[in-house]
Structure formats: structure tokens, C-alpha cells
N, C-alpha and C positions, 0 to 999 in steps of 0.2 A: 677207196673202201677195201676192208678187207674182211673176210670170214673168219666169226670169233674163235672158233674153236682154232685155228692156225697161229691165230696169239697165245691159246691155252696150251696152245701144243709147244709153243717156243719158250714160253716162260716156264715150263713143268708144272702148271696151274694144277690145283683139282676142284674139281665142280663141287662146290660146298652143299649145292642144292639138286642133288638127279633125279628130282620130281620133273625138272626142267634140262630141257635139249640146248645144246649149243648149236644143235645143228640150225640152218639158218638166218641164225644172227648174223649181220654184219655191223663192225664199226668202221666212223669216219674219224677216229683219233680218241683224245684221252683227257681227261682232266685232272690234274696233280695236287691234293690239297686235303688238307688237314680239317677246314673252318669251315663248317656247316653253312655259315652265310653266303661264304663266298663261292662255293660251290654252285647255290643255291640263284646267287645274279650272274653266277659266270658261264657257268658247265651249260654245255647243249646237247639238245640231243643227238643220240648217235654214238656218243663219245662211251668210253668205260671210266672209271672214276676208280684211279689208283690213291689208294689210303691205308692206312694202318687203324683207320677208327672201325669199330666193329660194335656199334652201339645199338639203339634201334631208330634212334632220328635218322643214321645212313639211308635205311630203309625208305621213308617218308622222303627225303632229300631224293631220293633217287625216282622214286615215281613221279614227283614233281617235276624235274626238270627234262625226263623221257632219256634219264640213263639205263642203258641196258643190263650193264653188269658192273657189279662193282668187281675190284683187284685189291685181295688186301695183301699188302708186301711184309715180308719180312716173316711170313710164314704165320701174321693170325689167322685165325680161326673162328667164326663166331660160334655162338651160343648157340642153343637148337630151336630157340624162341624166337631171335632172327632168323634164324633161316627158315623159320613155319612163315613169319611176315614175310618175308621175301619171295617166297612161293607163291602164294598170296597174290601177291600184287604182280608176279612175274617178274623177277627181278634175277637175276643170273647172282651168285655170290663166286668166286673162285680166289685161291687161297695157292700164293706163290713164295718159296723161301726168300725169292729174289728183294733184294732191297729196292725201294722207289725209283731210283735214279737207271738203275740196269732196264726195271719192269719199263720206265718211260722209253728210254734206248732202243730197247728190243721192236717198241711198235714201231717209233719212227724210220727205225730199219727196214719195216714190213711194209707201213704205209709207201716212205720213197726209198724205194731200191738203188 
């Protein structure tokens, strides 16, 4: 496990949501994926959930399966309607230029040294 904000800090994250702390959080790894379904049988909790989707089902998917924060790569950005949801339910959003494959890389690097 490692402490979220030490991820946000290595990818150049910014916290899309500062109603809410990073401080605290820890993740156990990551989930990579596009498909709301599959995220939805696969993803565990603990994980953060790197995507490019920035819709509001993310939201819903993410409280469901006890993901802490989502990572949206490649520098989106959600809307401000998400991110009121994501508050909400306490949901971390953070928003990195880094494309998917670097953002996966960088944890694995953190998780095993």
C-alpha cells in the first residue's frame, strides 16, 4: 500500500475536488479501463481507477465498487456537476497530463520498488 497523495505527487495530479483531502488515503494498486462494466465486475476496492472517461456514471461505478479516486489521464478534466457528485459520495477526482500507460507505470514503481 501506498499513501494517495505520493501518487498525486508523482504523476503532477491535481485534486479536481479540494472539498476533499488526500491526506489519508491509501491505495492497494490501480484499475486500467475504459468500460463501465468491466470495471464495475473487476475493479476492487482500494485501487484508483485510471480512465480518460469523465462522465457521471464514473461516479456511481466508483462508489460501487469502493474506489477511492479516480485518475483521469491525458490531462481531462471533469465538469463541475461531477465533481459536486464526487464530493458527495467522497470520491477523490484527480486530473494528470500523463497518458494511461506512464500514469499505470508510475504506481507500479511506488507499489514495488
Amino acid at each position: 500500500m501506498i499513501k494517495l497523495i505520493d501518487y498525486v505527487t508523482a504523476i503532477n495530479g491535481i485534486n479536481c475536488t479540494p472539498a476533499l483531502s488526500l491526506e489519508g488515503v491509501e491505495i492497494n494498486g490501480a484499475y486500467v479501463c475504459d468500460m463501465l462494466s468491466d470495471v464495475m465486475g473487476s475493479a476492487q476496492s482500494g485501487q484508483v481507477w485510471i480512465t480518460i472517461m469523465k462522465h457521471l456514471n464514473v461516479i456511481a461505478v466508483a462508489s460501487m465498487t469502493g474506489i477511492p479516486a479516480i485518475i483521469f489521464a491525458k490531462g481531462n478534466e471533469p465538469e463541475p456537476l461531477i465533481i459536486e457528485k464526487a464530493i458527495e459520495e467522497g470520491i477523490l477526482l484527480i486530473s494528470s497530463k500523463l497518458p494511461t500507460f506512464e500514469l499505470a507505470g508510475i504506481l507500479y514503481k511506488l507499489l514495488y520498488p
